[in-house]
N, C-alpha and C positions, 0 to 999 in steps of 0.2 A: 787265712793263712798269714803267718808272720813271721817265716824264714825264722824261726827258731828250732826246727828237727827238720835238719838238711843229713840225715845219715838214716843210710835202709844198709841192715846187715842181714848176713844168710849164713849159716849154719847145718850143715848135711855131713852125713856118713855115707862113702864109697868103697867100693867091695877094693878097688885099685887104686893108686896112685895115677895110673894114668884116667882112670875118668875122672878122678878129682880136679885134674890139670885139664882136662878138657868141658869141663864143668864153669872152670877160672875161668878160662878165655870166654868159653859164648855168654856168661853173664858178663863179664869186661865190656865184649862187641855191644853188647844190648845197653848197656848203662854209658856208654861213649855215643852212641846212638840219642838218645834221650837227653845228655848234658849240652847248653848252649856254650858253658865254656868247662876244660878238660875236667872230667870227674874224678876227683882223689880216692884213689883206690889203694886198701890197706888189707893183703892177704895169709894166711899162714894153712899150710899142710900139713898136719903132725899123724904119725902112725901111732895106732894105740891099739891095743887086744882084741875092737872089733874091726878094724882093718883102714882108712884112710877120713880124717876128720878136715871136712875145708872149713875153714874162718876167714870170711869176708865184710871188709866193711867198705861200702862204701859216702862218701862227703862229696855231695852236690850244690851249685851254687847256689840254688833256691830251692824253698819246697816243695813247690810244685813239682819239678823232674823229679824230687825223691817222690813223690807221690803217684806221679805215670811209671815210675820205676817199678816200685813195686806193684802196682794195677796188673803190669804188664808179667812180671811173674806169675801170676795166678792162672 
């Protein structure tokens, strides 16, 4: 590895806005979990005609934790 793809993004459709937003937070909690130091997190909600789209990106200090990050979604 050589800390050159230090970013795991995620992409999902929600029937609500509110589980989109509770979706935000416990991958937030899990990726602050895993970052040695604070994980840059870059989000956006947009409603669209099938109902709530999360856009999540997040930038970790090494690749490593991007890599137990995503491990750990699976």
């Amino acid at each position: 590895m050589d800390n050159t793809d230090c970013t795991a993004s995620y992409r999902h459709l929600f029937a609500s806005q509110d589980e989109a937003q509770a979706m935000l937070a416990q991958l937030t909690e899990k990726a602050q979990s895993v970052a040695s130091e604070p994980c840059q997190i870059t989000s956006s909600i947009a409603q669209n005609a099938q109902g709530f789209e999360l856009n999540i990106d997040f930038l970790f200090c090494c690749q490593a934790e991007t890599l137990i990050f995503q491990l750990g979604l699976r």
